[in-house]
C-alpha positions as CSV (number, residue, x, y, z in Angstrom):
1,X,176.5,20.0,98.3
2,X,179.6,21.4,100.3
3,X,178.9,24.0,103.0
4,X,180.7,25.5,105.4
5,X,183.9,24.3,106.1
6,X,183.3,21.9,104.1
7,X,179.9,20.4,106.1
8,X,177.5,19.2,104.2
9,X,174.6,21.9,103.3
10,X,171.1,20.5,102.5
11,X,169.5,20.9,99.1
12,X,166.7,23.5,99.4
13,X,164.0,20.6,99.5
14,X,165.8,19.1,102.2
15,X,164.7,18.8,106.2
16,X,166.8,18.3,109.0
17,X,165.9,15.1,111.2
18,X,164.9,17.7,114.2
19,X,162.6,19.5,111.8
20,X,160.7,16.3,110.8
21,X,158.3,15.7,114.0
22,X,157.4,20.1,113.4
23,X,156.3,19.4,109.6
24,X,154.0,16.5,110.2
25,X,152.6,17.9,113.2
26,X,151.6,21.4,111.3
27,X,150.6,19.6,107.8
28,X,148.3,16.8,110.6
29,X,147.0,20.6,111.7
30,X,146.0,21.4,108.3
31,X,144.0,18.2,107.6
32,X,146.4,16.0,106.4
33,X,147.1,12.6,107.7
34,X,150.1,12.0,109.2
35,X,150.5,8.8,107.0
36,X,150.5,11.3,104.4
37,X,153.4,13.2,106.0
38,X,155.5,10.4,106.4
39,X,155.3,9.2,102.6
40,X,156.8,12.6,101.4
41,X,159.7,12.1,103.5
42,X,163.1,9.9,102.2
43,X,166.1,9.4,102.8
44,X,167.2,11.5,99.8
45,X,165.5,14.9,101.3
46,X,166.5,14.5,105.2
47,X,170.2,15.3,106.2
48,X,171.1,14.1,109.3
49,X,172.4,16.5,112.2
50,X,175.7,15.4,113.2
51,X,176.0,16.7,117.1
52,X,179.8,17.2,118.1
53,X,179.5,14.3,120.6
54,X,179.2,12.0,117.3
55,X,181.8,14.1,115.7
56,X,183.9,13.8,118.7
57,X,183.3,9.9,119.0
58,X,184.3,8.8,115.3
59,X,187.5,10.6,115.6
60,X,188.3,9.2,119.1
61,X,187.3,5.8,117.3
62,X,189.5,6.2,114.3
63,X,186.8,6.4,112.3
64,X,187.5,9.7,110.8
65,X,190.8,11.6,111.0
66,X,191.4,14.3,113.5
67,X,191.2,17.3,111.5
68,X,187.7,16.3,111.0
69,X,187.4,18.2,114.9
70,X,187.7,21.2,112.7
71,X,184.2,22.0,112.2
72,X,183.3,21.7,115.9
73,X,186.4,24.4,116.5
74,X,189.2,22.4,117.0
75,X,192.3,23.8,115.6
76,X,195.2,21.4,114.0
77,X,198.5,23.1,113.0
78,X,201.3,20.7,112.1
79,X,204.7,23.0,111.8
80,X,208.3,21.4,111.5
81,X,207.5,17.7,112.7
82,X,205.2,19.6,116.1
83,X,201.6,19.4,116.1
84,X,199.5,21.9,117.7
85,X,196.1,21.3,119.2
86,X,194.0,24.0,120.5
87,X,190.4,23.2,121.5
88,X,187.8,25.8,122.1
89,X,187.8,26.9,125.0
90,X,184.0,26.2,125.8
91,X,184.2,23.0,124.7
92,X,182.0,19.9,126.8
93,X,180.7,16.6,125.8
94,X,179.9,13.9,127.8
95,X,182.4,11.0,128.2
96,X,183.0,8.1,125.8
97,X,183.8,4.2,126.8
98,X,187.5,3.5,127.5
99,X,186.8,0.8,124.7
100,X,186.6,4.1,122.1
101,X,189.9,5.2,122.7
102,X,190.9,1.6,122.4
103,X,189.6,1.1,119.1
104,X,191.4,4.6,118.2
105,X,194.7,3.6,119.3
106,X,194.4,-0.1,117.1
107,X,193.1,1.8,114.2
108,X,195.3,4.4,114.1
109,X,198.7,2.4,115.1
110,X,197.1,-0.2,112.2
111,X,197.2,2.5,109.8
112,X,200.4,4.0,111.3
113,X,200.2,7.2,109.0
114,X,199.1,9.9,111.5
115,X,198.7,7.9,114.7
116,X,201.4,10.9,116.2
117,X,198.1,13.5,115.3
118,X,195.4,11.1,116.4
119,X,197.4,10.7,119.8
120,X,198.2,14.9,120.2
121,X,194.6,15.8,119.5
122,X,193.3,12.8,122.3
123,X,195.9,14.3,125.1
124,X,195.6,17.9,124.2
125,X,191.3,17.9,124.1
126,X,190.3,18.4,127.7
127,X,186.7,17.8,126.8
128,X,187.3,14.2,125.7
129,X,187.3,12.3,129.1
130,X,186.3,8.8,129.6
131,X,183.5,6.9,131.8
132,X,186.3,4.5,133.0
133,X,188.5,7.6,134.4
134,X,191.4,7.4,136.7
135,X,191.0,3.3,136.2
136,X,194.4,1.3,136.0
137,X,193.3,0.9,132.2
138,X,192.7,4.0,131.3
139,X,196.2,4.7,133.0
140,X,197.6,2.1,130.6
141,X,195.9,3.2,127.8
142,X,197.0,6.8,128.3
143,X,200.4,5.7,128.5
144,X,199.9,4.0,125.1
145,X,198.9,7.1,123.4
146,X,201.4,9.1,125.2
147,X,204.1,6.8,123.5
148,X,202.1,7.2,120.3
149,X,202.0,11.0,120.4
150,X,206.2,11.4,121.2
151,X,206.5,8.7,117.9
152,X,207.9,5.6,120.5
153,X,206.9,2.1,120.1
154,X,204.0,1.3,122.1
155,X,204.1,-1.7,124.0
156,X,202.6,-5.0,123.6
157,X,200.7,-5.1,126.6
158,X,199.0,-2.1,125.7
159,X,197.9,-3.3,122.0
160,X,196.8,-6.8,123.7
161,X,194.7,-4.7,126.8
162,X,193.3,-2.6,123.8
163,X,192.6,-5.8,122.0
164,X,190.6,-7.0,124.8
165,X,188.3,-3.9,125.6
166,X,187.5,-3.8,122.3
167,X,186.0,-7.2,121.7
């Protein structure tokens, strides 16, 4: 069922992956064998916690657009052909492989329609950072989605070293 923002709210009889270990431990208290704890649990009654470092990492990925960055605070405004990205200000997450934001750029320059968004919100994020920093290509590929972000071609070379890091 929707929640928040359009999250997804657990039914009532539902548990949260963190709250499964605290249940069987305080039923195995009470007499019951964990065994017993374990069968009452499936997949239909645990939701999964999504942390914003998954969050972060599908949309750097391309694996789900960038407005999906909403729920962890990230703002999107597109006004008169300009998009606007405005992170929180608090915002940290541990870096992500270079070959991430390499599958991003294919995916998004594959699918074409907002590869301009997906390239704004990947420059403008501070917090996204990469283990490969400062590296000749991460250079390259930052050049690639600067070129994506002002709507010019990117270049061959890019799409091929994107290519490579990504197989």
């Amino acid at each position: 069922m929707p929640g928040p923002a359009g999250g997804h709210r657990p039914a009532q009889s539902a548990i949260t992956v963190d709250e499964l270990p605290q249940r069987c431990h305080r039923r195995e208290r009470q007499g019951e064998s964990l065994g017993t704890c374990r069968l009452e649990v499936s997949r239909a009654n645990v939701c999964p916690v999504t942390t914003p470092h998954n969050l972060i990492g599908r949309v750097v990925r391309g694996e789900e657009a960038p407005e999906a960055l909403e729920r962890v605070g990230v703002r999107i405004e597109t006004r008169n052909g300009s998009i606007k990205v405005t992170p929180p200000s608090d915002m940290s997450v541990p870096p992500y492989p270079l070959s991430d934001l390499a599958r991003g750029l294919l995916i998004n320059w594959a699918v074409g329609t907002d590869l301009p968004k997906w390239a704004t919100t990947m420059l403008m994020v501070d917090a996204i950072q990469f283990v490969e920093a400062d590296s000749p290509q991460e250079g390259r590929l930052l050049d690639a989605v600067w070129a994506a972000m002002t709507d010019q071609p990117i270049d061959d070379d890019a799409l091929d070293l994107a290519r490579r890091l990504t197989s």
